[in-house]
C-alpha positions as CSV (number, residue, x, y, z in Angstrom):
1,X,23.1,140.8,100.5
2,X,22.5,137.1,100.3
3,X,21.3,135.3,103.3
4,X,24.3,133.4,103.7
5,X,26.3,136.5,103.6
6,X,24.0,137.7,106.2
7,X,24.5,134.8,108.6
8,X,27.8,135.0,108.0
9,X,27.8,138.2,109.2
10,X,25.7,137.9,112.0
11,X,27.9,134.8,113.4
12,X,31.2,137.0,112.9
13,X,29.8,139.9,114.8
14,X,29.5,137.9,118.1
15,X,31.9,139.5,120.5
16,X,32.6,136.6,122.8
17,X,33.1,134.4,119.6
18,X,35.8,136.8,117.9
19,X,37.1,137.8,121.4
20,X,38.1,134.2,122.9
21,X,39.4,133.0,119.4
22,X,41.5,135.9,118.8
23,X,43.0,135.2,122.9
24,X,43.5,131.6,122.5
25,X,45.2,131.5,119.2
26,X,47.8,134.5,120.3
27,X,48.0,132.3,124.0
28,X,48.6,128.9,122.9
29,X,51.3,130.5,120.2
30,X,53.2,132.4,123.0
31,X,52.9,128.9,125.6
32,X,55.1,127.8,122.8
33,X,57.4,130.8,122.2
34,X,57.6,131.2,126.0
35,X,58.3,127.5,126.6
36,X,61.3,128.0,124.1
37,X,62.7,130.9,125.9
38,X,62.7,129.3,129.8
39,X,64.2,126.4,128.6
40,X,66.7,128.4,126.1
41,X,68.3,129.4,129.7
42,X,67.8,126.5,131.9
43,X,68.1,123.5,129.5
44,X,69.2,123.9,126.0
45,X,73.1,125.1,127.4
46,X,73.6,122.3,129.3
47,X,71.9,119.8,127.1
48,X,72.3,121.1,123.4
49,X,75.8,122.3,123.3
50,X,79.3,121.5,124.1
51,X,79.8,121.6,127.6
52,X,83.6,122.6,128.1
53,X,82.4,126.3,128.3
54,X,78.9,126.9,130.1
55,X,79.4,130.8,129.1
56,X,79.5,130.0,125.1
57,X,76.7,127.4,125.4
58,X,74.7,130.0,127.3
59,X,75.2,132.6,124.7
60,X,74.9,130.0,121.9
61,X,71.9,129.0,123.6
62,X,70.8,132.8,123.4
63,X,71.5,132.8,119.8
64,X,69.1,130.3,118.6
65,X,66.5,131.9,120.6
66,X,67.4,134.8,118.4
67,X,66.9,132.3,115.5
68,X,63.0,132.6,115.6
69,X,62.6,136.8,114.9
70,X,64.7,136.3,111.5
71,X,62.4,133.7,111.1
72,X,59.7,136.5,111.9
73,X,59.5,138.6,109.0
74,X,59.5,135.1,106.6
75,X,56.6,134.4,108.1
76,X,54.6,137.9,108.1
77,X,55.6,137.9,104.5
78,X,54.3,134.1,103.4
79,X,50.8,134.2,106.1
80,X,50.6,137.9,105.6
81,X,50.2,137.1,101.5
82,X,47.2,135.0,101.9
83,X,45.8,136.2,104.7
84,X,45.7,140.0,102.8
85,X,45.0,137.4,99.6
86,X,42.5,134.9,100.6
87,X,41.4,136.2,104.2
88,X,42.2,136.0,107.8
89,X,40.8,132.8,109.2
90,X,42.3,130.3,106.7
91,X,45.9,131.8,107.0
92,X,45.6,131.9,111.2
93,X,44.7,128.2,111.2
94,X,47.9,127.6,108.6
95,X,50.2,129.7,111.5
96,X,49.0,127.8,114.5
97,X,49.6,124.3,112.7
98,X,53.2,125.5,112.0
99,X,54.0,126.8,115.4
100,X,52.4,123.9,116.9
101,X,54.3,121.1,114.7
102,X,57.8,123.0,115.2
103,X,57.2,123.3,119.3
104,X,56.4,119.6,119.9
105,X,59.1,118.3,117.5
106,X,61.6,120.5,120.1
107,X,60.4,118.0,122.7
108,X,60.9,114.7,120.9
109,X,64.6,115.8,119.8
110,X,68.2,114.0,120.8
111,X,70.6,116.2,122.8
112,X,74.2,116.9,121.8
113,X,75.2,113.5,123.6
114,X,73.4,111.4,121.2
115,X,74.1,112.7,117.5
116,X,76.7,115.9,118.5
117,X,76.6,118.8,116.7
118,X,73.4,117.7,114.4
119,X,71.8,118.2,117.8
120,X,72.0,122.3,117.9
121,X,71.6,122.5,113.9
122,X,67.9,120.7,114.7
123,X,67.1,123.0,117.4
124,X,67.7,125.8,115.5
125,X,65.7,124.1,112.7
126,X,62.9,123.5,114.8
127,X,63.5,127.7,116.5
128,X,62.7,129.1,112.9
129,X,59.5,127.0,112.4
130,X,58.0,128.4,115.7
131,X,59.1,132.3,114.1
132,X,58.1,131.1,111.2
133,X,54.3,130.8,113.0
134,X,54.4,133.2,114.8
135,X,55.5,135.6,112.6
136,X,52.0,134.8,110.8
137,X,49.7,134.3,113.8
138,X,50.1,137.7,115.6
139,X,49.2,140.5,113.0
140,X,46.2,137.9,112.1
141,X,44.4,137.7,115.0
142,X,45.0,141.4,116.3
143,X,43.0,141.7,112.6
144,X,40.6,139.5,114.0
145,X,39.8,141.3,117.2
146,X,39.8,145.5,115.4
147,X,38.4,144.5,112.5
148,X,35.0,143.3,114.1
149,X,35.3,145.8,116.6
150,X,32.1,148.2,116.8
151,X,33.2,152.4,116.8
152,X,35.4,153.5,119.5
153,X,36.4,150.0,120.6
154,X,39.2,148.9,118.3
155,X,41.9,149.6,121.4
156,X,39.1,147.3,123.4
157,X,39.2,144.5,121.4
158,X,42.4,144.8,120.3
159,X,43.6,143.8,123.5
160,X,42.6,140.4,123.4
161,X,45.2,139.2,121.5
162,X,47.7,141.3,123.6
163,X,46.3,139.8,127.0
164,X,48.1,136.3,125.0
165,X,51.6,137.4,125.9
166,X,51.0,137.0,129.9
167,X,48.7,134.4,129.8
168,X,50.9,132.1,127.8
169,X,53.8,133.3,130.0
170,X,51.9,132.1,133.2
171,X,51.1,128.8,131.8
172,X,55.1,128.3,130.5
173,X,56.4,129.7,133.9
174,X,53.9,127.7,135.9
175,X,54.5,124.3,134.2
176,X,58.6,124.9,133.9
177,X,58.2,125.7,137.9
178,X,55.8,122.7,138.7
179,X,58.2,120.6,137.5
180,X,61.3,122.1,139.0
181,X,59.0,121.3,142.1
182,X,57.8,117.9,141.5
183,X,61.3,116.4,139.6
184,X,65.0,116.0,140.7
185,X,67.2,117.9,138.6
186,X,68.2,114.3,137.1
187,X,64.8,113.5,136.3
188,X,64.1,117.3,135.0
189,X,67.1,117.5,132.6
190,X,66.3,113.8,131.8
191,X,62.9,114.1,130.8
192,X,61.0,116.3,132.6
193,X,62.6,119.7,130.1
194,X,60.2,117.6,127.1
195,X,56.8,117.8,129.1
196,X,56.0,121.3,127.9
197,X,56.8,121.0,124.6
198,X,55.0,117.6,124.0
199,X,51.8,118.8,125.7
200,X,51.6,121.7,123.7
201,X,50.0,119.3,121.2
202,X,46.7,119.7,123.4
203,X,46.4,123.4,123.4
204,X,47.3,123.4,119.7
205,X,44.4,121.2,119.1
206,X,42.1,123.0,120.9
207,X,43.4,126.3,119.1
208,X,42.4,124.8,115.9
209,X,39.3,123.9,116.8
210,X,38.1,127.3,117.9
211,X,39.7,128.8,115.0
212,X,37.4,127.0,112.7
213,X,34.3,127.8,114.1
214,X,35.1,131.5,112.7
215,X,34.3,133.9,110.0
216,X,35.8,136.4,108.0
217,X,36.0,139.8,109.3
218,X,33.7,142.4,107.9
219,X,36.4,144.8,107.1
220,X,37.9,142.4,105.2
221,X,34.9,141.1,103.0
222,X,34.1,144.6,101.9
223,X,37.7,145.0,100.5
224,X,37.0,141.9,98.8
225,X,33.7,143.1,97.6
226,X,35.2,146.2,96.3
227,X,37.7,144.1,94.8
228,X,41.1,145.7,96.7
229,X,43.1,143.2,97.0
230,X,46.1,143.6,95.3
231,X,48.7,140.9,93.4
232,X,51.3,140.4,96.2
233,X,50.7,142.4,99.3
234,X,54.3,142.7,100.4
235,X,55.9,144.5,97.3
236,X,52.6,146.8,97.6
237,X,54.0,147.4,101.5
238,X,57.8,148.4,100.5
239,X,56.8,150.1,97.3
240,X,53.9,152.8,98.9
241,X,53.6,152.0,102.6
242,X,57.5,153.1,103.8
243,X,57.4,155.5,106.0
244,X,54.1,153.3,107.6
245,X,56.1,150.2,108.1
246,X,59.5,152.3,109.5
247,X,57.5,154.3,111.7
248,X,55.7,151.3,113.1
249,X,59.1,149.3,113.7
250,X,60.9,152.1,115.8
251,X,56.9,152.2,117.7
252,X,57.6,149.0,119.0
253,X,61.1,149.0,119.5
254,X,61.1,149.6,123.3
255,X,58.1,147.3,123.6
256,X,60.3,144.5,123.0
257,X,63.6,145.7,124.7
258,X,61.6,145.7,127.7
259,X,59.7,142.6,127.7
260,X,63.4,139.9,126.8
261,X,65.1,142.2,129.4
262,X,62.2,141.4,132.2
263,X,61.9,137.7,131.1
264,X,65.2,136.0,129.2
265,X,68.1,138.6,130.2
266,X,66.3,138.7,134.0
267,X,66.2,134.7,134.6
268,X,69.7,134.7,133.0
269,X,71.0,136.8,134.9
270,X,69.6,136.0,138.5
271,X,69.9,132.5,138.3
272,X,73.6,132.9,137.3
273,X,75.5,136.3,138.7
274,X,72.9,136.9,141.5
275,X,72.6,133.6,142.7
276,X,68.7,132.7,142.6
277,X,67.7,129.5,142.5
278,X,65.7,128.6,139.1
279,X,62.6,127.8,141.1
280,X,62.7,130.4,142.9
281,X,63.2,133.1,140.4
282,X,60.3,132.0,137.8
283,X,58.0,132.5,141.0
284,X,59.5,135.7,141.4
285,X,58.5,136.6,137.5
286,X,55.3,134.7,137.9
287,X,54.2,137.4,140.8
288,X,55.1,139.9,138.6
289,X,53.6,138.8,135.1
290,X,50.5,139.8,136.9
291,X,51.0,143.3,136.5
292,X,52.1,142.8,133.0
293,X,48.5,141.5,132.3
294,X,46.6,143.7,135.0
295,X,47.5,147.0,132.5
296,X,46.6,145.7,129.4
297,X,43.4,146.3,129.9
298,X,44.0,149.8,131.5
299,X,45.9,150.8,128.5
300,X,43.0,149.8,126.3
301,X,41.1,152.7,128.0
302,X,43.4,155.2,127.9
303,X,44.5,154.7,124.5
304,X,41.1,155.4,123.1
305,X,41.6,158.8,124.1
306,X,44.6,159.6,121.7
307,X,47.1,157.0,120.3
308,X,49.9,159.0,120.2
309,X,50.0,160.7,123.3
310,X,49.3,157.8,125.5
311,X,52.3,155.6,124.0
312,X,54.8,158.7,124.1
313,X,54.1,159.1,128.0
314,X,54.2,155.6,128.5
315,X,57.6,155.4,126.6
316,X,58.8,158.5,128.7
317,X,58.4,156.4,131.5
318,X,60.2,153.3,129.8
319,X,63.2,155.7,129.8
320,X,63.0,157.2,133.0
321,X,62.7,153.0,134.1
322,X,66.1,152.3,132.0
323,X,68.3,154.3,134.4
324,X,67.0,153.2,137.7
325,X,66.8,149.1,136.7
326,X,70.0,148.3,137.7
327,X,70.3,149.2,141.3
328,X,66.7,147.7,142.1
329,X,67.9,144.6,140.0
330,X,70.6,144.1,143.1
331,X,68.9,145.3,145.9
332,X,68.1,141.9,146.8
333,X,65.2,140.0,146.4
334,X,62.3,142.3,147.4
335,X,64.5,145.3,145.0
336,X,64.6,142.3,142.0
337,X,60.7,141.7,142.7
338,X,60.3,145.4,142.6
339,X,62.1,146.1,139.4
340,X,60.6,143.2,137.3
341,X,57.0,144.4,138.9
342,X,57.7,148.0,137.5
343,X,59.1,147.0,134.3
344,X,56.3,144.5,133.3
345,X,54.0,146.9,134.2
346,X,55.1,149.2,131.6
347,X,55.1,146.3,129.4
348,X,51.8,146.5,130.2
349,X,50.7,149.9,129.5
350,X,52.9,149.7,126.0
351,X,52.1,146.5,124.8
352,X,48.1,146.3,125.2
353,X,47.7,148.7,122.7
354,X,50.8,148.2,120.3
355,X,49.1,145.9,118.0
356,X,45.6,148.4,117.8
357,X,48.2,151.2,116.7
358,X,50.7,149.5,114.1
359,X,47.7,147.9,112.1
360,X,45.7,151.2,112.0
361,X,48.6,152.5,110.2
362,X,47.8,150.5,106.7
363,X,45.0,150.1,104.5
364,X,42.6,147.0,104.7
365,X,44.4,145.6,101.1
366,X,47.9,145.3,103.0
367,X,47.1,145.7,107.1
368,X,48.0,142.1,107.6
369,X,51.1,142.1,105.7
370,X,52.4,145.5,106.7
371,X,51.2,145.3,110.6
372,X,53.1,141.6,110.8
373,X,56.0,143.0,109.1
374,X,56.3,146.1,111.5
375,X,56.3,143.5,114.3
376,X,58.6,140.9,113.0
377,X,61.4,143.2,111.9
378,X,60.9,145.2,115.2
379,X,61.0,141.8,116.6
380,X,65.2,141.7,115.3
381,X,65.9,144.8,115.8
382,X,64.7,144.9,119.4
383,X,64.0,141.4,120.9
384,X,66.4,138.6,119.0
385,X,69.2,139.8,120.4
386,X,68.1,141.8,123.8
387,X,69.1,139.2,125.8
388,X,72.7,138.7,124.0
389,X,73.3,142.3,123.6
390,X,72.1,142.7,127.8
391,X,74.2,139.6,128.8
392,X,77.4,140.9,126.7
393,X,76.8,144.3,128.1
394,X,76.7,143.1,132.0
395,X,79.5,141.0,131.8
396,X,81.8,143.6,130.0
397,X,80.5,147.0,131.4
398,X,78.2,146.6,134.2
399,X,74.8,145.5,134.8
400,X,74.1,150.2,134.6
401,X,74.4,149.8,130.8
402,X,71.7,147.2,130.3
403,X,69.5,150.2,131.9
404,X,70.9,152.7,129.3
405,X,70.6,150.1,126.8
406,X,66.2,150.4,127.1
407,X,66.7,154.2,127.9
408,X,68.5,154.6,124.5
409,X,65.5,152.3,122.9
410,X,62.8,154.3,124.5
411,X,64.2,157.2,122.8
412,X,64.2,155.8,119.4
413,X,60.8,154.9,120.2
414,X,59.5,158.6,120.9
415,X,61.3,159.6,117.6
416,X,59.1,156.8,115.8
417,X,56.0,157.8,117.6
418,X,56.5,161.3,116.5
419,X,56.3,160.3,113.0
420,X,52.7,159.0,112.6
421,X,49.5,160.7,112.4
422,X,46.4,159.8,115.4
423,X,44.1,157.1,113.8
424,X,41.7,156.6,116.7
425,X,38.8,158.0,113.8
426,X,39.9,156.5,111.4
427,X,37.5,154.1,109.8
428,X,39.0,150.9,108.6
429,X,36.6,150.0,106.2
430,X,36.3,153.5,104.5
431,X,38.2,152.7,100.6
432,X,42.5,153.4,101.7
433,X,42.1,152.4,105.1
């Protein structure tokens, strides 16, 4: 080995290094996709739509929020090319840049009551650009974490990139409720709404910069050294990896049934049928994101101990949580509290090590294209439309069979997680893996 090579090596191996760039990529990115989502409930009907029915801009509103996870898989196919092609640190600075340009054009946008219907067409535009990111920037940098990881860590640092989700949702929350506290609700829907999305320009910035000061990952320059890279990564995914990328989209089905029904559906529906104030009800999820991030790091520890049975006792519990959601949901505010505590805590225990468990499922050659693709095309099937399919479901049927909506994706979820085999030993730069 060349001394370069050797430096290189040495520099990639530092664990606070990989560890903070792998969190502040996968934070920054959901700041942005968060950002989207508050506003998709408390802004965008109101201010991007027609408003002679607030119940179709609502749900139209919900739709182009939807926009972003068809946008998903676009993205894990393009970023997940080169980044199984030319590596994983080029490709993660090309995803940021693409979320981050789509987010802060949202904030520098006209509203339907300057150019009409050219107004929604550009937020939906500007909704597939962020998918379009993101759909590139989350299979990367769990790669990132695992595939520097030392032996019986990969859950470990794995996690990082997880521990993104609630720390970008704190930062969206907490600047969407700061200003709901510090502006009018002229001033808010004026201007105020744009904040978040212009300042995400910072953070973006900053992502980039730390992004750059990184290496290749090991696992990956010894695939290129034994020359396994293959022509295009995604036709080598559908043609020998099926029953890999299937299982891993019914794995995280629940994952993401659970997390739009304890954030979009939940601050939909409280600030509308149940009567919460906004500001009061993000404080209300902001208390509770805490447990969301407080057992991530648990579920890193247990999960080292078996994969597979870990996730199918959490995702008995998921089930067990779909029937009893809807009478804590109403039992006023401390049952609402209660419910979203319980829920995200799940979210928790399934999501920490989600992204550990869908990229040990493919070989170094294809694990960025075939781990992103498993969580985009979960991403339609069991996030786009959660909040549609929940909202449609409580206004026609009953707020009971948004509850047996999750139960019924929990068991999906157990079938998938029957399907694939425990990789906790498996060594990710052995030749196949």
């Amino acid at each position: 080995m060349s001394t370069t090579q050797a430096g290189t090596h040495k520099a990639l191996n530092t664990p606070g290094q990989v560890l903070f760039a792998s969190l502040i990529g996968t934070t920054i990115e959901f700041f942005d996709f968060y950002i989207y989502a508050t506003a998709a409930v408390l802004v965008f009907p109101k201010l991007f739509f027609p408003a002679s029915d607030p119940a179709s801009a609502m749900l139209a509103s919900l739709a182009t929020f939807g926009i972003a996870f068809l946008a998903r898989p676009v993205g894990s196919a393009l970023f997940g090319h080169f980044g199984d092609r030319i590596g994983r640190k080029t490709t993660l600075v090309l995803a940021l840049s693409t979320m981050g340009i789509s987010t802060v054009a949202i904030g520098a946008l006209p509203t339907y009551h300057t150019i009409g219907f050219a107004a929604p067409l550009l937020l939906a535009l500007c909704r597939f650009g962020q998918g379009l990111g993101l759909g590139g920037e989350w299979g990367g940098a769990v790669l990132l974490a695992i595939e520097n990881a030392p032996p019986k860590k990969r859950a470990w640092y794995g996690m990082f990139p997880q521990l993104g989700a609630p720390a970008g949702f704190l930062l969206s929350g907490g600047v969407f409720l700061l200003l709901s506290r510090m502006l009018s609700d002229k001033q808010f829907f004026a201007f105020g709404w744009r904040l978040p999305f212009l300042a995400s320009a910072v953070l973006v910035f900053l992502g980039l910069y730390v992004r750059l000061t990184i290496t290749e990952t090991p696992v990956f320059q010894k695939a290129v050294e034994r020359g396994q890279q293959v022509s295009v990564p995604v036709l080598e995914v559908f043609r020998k990896h099926t029953r890999a990328l299937t299982s891993g989209i019914v794995v995280c089905l629940a994952t993401f049934v659970l997390f739009y029904l304890m954030t979009v559906f939940a601050l939909s529906w409280g600030t509308t049928a149940l009567g919460y104030s906004r500001s009061k009800f993000l404080l209300m999820q902001l208390f509770d994101i805490f447990f969301f991030a407080l057992t991530i790091p648990v579920s890193a520890i247990l999960v080292e101990r078996g994969r597979r049975r870990m996730m199918l006792w959490v995702t008995a519990l998921i089930g067990v949580f779909g029937l009893v959601m809807a009478p804590m949901f109403t039992a006023g505010t401390t049952g609402a509290v209660l419910m979203m505590a319980v829920g995200l805590l799940l979210m928790g225990l399934t999501y920490g090590p989600l992204g550990t468990v869908i990229s040990e499922l493919f070989p170094t050659e294809v694990r960025y294209t075939g781990s992103s693709l498993a969580f985009s095309l979960a991403g339609i099937v069991g996030a786009s439309l959660a909040p549609y399919i929940a909202t449609w479901l409580a206004k026609t049927h009953g707020l009971q069979y948004v509850g047996y909506y999750l139960t019924l994706s929990a068991l999906l979820t157990t079938m998938g997680l029957l399907t694939i085999r425990e990789t906790k030993d498996d060594d990710l730069s052995a030749p196949g893996h």
